[in-house]
C-alpha positions as CSV (number, residue, x, y, z in Angstrom):
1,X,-49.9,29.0,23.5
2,X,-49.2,31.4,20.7
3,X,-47.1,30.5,18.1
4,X,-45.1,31.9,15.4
5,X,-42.9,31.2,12.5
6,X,-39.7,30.8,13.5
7,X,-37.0,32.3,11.8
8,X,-32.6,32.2,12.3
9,X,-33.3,36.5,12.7
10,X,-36.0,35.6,15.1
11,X,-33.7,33.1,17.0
12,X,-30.9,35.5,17.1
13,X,-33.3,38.1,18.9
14,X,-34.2,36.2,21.8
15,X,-33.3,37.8,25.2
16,X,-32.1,35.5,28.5
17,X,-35.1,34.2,30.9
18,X,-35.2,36.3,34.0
19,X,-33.4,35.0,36.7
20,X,-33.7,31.6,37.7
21,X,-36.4,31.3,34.8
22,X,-36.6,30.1,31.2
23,X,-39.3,30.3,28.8
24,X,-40.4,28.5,25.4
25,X,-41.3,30.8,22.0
26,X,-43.2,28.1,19.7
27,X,-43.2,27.4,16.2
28,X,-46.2,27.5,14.1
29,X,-45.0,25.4,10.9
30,X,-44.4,22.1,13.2
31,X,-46.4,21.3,15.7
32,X,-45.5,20.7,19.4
33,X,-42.0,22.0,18.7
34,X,-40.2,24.9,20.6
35,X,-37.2,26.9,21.4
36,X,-36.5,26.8,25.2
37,X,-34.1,29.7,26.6
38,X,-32.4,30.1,29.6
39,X,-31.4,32.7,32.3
40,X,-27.9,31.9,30.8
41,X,-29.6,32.5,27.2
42,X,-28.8,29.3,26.2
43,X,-31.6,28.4,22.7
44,X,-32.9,24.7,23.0
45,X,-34.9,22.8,20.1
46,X,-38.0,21.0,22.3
47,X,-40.5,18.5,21.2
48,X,-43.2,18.6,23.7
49,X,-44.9,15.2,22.8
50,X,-47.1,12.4,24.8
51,X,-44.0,9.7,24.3
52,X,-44.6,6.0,24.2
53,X,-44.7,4.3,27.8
54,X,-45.4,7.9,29.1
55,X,-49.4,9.4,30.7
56,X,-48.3,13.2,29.8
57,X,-47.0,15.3,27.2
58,X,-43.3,15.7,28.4
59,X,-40.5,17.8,26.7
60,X,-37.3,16.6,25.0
61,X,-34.5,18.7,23.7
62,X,-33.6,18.0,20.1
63,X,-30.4,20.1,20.6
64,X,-28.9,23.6,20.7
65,X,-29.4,25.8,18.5
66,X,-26.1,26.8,16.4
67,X,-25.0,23.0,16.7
68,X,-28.4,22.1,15.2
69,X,-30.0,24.2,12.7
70,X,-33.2,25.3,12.6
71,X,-34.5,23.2,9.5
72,X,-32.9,20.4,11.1
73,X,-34.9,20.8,14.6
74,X,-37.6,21.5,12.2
75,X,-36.9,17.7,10.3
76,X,-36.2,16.0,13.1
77,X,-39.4,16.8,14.6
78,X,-41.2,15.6,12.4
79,X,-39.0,12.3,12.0
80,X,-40.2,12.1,16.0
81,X,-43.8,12.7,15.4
82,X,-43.6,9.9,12.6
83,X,-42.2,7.5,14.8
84,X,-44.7,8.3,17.9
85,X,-47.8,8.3,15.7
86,X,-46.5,4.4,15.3
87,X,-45.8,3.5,18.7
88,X,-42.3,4.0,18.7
89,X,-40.2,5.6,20.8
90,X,-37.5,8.1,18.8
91,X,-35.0,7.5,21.9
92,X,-35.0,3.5,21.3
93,X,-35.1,4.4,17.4
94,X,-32.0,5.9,17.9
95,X,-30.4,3.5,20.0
96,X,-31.0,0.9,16.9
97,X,-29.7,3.1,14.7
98,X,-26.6,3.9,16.7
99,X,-26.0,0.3,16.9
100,X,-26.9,-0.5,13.4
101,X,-24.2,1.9,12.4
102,X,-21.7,1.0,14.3
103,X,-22.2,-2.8,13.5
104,X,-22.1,-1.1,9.4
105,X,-18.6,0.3,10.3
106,X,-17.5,-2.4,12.2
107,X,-18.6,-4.7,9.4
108,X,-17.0,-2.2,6.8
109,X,-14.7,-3.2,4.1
110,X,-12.1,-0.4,5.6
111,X,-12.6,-2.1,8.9
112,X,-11.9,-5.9,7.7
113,X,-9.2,-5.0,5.8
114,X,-7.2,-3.6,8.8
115,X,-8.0,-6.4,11.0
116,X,-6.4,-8.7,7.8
117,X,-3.0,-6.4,7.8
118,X,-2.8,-5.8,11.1
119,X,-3.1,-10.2,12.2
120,X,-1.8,-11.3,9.1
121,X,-0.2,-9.3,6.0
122,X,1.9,-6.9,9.0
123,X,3.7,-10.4,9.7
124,X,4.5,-11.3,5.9
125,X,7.7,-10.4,4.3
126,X,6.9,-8.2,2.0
127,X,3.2,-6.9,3.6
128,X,4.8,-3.4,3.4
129,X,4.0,-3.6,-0.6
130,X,1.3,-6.0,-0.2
131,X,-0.6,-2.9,2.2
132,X,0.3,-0.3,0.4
133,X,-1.6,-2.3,-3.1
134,X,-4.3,-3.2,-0.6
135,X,-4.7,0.4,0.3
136,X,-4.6,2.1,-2.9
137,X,-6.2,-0.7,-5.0
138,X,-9.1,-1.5,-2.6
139,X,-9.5,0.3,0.6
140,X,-9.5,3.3,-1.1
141,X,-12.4,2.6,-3.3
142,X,-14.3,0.1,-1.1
143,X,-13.7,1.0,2.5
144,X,-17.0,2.6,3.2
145,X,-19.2,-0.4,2.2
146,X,-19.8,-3.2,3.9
147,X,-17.5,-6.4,3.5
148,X,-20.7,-8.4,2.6
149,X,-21.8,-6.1,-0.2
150,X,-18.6,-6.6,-2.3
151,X,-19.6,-8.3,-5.1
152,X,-17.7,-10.0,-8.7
153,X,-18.5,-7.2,-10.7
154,X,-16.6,-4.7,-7.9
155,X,-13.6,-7.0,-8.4
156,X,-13.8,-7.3,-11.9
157,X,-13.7,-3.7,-12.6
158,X,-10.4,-3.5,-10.3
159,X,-8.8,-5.9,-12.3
160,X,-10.1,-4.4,-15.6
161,X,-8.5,-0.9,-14.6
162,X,-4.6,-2.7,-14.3
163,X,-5.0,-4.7,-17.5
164,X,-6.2,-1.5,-19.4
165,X,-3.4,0.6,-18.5
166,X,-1.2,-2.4,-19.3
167,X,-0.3,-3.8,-16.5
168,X,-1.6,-7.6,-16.4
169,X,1.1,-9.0,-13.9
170,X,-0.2,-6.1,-11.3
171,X,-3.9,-7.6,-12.1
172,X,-2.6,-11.3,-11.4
173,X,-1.2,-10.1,-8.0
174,X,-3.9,-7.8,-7.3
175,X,-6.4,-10.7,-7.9
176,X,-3.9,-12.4,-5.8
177,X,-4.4,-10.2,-2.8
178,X,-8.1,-9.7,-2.3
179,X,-8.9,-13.2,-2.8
180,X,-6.5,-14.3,-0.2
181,X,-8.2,-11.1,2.2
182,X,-11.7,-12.8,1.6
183,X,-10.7,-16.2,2.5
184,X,-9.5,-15.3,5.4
185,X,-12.4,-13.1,6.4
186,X,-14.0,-15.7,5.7
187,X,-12.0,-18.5,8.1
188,X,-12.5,-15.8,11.0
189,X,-16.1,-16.1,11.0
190,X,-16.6,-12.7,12.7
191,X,-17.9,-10.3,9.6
192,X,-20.8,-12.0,8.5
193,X,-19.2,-13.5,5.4
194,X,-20.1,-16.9,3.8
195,X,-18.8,-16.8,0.7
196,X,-15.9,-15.0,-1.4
197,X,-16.5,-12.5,-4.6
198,X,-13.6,-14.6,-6.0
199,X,-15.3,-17.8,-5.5
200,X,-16.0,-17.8,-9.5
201,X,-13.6,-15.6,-11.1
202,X,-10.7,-17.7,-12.9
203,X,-7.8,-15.5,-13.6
204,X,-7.2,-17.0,-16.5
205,X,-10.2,-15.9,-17.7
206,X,-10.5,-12.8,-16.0
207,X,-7.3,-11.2,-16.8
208,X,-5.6,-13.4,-19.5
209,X,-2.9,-16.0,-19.3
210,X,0.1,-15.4,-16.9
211,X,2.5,-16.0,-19.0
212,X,6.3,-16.3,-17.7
213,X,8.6,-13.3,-18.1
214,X,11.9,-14.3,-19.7
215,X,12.9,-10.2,-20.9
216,X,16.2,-9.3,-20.0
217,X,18.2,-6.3,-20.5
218,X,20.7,-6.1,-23.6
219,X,24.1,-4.5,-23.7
220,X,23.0,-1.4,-24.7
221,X,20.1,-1.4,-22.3
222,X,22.5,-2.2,-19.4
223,X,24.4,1.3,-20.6
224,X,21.1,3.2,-21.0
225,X,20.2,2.1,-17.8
226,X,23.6,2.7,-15.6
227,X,23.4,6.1,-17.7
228,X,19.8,7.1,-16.2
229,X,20.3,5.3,-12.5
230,X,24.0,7.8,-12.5
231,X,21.9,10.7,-12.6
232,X,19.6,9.5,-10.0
233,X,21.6,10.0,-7.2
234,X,21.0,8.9,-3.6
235,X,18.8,6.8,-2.9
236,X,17.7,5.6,-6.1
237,X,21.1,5.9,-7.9
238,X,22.8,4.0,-5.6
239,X,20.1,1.0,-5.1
240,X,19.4,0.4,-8.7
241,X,23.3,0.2,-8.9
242,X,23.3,-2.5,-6.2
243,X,20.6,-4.3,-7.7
244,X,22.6,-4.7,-10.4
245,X,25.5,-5.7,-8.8
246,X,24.0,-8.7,-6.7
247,X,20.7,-9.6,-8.8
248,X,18.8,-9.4,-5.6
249,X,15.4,-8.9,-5.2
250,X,14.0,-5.3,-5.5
251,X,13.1,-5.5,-1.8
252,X,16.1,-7.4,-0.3
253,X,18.1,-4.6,-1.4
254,X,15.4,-1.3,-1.1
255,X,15.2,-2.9,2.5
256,X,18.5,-3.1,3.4
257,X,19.8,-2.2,6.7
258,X,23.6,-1.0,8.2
259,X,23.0,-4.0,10.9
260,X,22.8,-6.4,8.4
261,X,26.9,-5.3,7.1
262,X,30.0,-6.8,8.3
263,X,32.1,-4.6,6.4
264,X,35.5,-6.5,8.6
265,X,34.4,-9.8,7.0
266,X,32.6,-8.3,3.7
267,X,29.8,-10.0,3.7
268,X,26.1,-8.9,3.9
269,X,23.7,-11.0,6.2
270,X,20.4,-10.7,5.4
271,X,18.0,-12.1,7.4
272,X,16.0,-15.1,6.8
273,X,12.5,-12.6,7.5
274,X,13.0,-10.7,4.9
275,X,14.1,-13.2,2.2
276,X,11.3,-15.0,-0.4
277,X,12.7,-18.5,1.2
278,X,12.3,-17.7,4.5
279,X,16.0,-18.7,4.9
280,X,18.9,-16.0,5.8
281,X,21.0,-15.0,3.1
282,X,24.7,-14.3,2.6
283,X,26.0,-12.2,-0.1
284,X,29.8,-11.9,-0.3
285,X,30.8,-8.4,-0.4
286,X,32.8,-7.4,-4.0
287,X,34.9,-4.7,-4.6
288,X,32.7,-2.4,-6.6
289,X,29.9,-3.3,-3.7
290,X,32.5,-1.9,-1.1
291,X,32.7,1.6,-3.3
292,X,29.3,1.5,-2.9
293,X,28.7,1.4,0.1
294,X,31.3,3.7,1.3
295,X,29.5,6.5,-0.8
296,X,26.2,6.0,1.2
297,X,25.3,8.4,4.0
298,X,25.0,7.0,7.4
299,X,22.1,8.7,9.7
300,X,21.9,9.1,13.3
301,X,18.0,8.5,13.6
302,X,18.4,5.2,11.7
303,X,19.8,2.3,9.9
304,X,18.4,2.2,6.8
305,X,21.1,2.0,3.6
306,X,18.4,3.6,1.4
307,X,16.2,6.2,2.8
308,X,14.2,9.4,2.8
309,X,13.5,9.7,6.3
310,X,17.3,10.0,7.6
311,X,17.5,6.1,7.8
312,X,14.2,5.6,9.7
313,X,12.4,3.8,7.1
314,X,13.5,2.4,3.5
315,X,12.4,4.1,0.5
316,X,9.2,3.7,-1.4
317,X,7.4,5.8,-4.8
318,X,8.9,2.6,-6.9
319,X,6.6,3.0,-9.8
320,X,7.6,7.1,-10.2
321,X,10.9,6.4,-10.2
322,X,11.0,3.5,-12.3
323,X,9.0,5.9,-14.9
324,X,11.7,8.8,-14.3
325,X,14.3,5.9,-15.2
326,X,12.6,5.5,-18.2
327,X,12.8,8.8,-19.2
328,X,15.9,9.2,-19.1
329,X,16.7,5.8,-20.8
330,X,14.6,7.0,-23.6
331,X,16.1,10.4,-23.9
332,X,19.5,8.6,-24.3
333,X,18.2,6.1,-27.1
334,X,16.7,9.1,-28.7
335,X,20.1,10.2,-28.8
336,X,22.0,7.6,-30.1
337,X,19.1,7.0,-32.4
338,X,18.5,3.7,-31.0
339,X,14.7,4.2,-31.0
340,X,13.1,3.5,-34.9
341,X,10.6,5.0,-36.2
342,X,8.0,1.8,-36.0
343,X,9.0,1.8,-32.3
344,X,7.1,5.1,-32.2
345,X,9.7,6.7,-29.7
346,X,8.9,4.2,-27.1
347,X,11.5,2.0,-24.6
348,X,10.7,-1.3,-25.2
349,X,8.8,-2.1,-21.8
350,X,11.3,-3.9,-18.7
351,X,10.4,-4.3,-15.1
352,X,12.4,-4.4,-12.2
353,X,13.0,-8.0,-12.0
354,X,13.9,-8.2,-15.4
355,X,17.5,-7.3,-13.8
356,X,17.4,-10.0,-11.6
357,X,17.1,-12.4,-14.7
358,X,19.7,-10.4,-16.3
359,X,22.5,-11.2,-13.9
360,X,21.4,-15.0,-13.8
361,X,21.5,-15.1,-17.4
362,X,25.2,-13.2,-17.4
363,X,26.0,-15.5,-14.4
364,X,25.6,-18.8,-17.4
365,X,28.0,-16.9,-19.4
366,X,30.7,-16.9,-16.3
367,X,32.6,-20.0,-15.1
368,X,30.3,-20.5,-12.4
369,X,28.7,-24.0,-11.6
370,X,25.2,-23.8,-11.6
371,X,24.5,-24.3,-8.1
372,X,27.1,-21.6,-7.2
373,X,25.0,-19.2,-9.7
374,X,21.7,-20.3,-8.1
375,X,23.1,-19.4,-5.0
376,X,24.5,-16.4,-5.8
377,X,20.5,-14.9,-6.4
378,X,19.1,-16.4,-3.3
379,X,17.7,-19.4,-5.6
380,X,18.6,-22.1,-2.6
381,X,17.6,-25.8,-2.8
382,X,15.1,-26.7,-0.1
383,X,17.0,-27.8,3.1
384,X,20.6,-27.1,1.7
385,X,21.0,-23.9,3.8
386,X,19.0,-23.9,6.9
387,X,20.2,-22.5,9.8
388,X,23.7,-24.5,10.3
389,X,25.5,-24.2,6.7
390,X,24.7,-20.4,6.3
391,X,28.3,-19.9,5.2
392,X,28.5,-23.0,2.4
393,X,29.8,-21.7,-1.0
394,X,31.1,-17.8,0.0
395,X,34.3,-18.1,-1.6
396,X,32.4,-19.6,-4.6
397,X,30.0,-16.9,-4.5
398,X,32.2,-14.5,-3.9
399,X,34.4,-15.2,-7.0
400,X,31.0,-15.9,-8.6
401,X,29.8,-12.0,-7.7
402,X,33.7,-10.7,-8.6
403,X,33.3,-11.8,-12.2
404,X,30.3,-10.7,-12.6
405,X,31.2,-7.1,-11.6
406,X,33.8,-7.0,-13.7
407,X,31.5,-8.0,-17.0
408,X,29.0,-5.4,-15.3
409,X,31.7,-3.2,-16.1
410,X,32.9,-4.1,-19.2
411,X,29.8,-3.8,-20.4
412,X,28.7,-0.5,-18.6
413,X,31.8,1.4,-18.4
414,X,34.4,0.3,-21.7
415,X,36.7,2.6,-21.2
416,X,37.8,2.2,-17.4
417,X,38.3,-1.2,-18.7
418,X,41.0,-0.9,-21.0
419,X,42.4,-4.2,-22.2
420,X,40.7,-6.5,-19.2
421,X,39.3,-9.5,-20.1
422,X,37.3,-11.7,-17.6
423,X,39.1,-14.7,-18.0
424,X,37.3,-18.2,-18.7
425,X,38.9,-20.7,-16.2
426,X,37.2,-23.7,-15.4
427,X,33.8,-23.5,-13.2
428,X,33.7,-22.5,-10.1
């Protein structure tokens, strides 16, 4: 059979086989190997090859040329003669490996993590966050390995990235997360895992003490803050403002939807799913919370208070606009020449639920009983509001909530309060 050296030019050249015909032009740098073309001119990669389990040299296609090239046919032919010089057959070789793979991807770190949000963090009350730090934290970085392959060193250096850009609360919860995604890998018994990477790592060590928050906002902070959140506008504005107004959670109120209003009876409803407790919460509608929500936008394709997506879906990008908030509280400082030179020009650092505390600690300041100002931030004593006293304490919290928005304002907005004075009448 003469041969030749096969080149793309070469390849390109080749005329169709007569009709009903087809012919083979062979290569001389690998042995056994071919280009088979058609009447239709179609170019084939061929091994011709005594195959294990077979008496005579039989052909196989390797594939087409264009969707294989032709150092590919050229490497896989070799990879073929390998594997028949040692008995094997390349057909079964690929089978293992096909199976191998998909056993890889099935075992992958990408692929266990969905099965865990999909049966498990999808049903939690807050596994829209929890995925979203599972994605970006994790998945992104490890979802191409396998599960089995993650290691203490892997999670280490996840939780060494959050405490070095100064976030060791995020590292807590972080730690939090993939150590409860292993365990229950684990309990499923289906990914080949025995033990956790977390098995060993104390957080304590890890990452530092957790120690408990107690910043809240001053005066002047409060006015920085309603300052920057004014300029925000919808949705941001608006849901920082209502934050403020109820001491809520960030989420209870981000989440918020128009089904949840009775704006006859002013009171807000929220449902027991997507409160911390578990329990359904009601929050007596105020007069500055009725403002409010009369200047939101309502949307026909859904019912979401705060939203991008016309109402479809709540908002989300917290952490950019948190830092925009900053911004603009620092630029006000600045201003007012708040921020000292030893400071270095920087805000002195506040979270989210740092507003939460706020109210409570205003709250101690009103004539509110305790339990009423417990209440009043979804702080409810095991068993005291189930599912049959839902309505227990509104007028306290109401009153509560009224006060409250009136030192909100006071404190935000002086001037529209001219000579009011929350009066200190005996607890509520």
């Amino acid at each position: 059979m003469p041969k030749r050296t096969l080149t793309d030019r070469f390849l390109k050249s080749l005329k169709p086989a007569g009709a009903g015909k087809r012919y083979i032009e062979w290569d001389a740098l690998v042995p056994s190997l071919g280009v088979r073309v058609t009447d239709k001119g179609k170019i084939t990669f061929v091994l011709v090859a005594r195959f294990p389990g077979s008496s005579n040299p039989t052909p196989r296609a390797l594939g087409e040329y264009g969707a294989i090239t032709l150092e590919a046919a050229r490497g896989k032919a070799r990879t073929w003669l390998e594997l028949i010089a040692k008995g094997i057959d390349p057909k079964h070789e690929a089978e293992r490996e096909r199976l191998e793979s998909h056993d890889r991807q099935k075992n992958s770190f990408a692929a266990v993590a969905e099965d865990f949000i999909k049966r498990d963090v999808s049903k939690k009350r807050r596994g829209a966050a929890f995925e979203r730090q599972l994605r970006r934290e994790f998945i992104d970085r490890w979802g191409h390995r396998p599960v089995t392959e993650i290691n203490q060193h892997d999670v280490l250096a996840v939780l060494d990235e959050a405490v070095d850009r100064g976030a060791p609360y995020q590292a807590h919860a972080l730690f939090g997360h993939v150590r409860r995604l292993f365990n229950w890998a684990i309990n499923r018994g289906s990914y080949g895992l025995t033990s956790s990477p977390c098995d060993r790592l104390k957080p304590k060590d890890a990452i530092g003490q957790r120690i408990a928050r107690t910043r809240i906002l001053g005066d002047e902070e409060l006015r920085m803050l309603w300052r920057a959140i004014s300029r925000l506008g919808y949705p941001f504005g608006p849901m920082y403002r209502l934050l403020l107004l109820t001491g809520l959670r960030r989420n209870e109120v981000s989440d918020a939807r128009w089904r949840e209003f009775d704006l006859r009876q002013q009171i807000w409803i929220i449902p027991g799913q997507r409160m911390k407790g578990g329990i359904a919460h009601i929050v007596p509608l105020t007069e500055e919370m009725l403002v409010l929500l009369s200047s939101l936008p309502r949307f026909n394709e859904g019912d979401h208070l705060f939203s991008t997506t016309l109402g479809r879906g709540p908002v989300s990008g917290f952490s950019k606009v948190k830092r925009r908030i900053d911004r603009r509280m620092l630029l006000a400082w600045r201003a007012l020449g708040r921020i000292e030179r030893r400071n270095r020009g920087v805000l002195a650092p506040w979270v989210n639920h740092d507003i939460r505390r706020t109210v409570r600690t205003h709250l101690s300041a009103l004539p509110v009983t305790d339990l009423v100002r417990e209440l009043v931030i979804a702080h409810a004593k095991p068993g005291l509001h189930k599912v049959y006293d839902q309505y227990a304490y509104l007028d306290e919290k109401r009153q509560a909530l009224s006060l409250w928005g009136r030192r909100l304002t006071s404190i935000v907005e002086p001037s529209s309060m001219g000579n009011v004075v929350v009066s200190l009448r005996a607890p509520l």
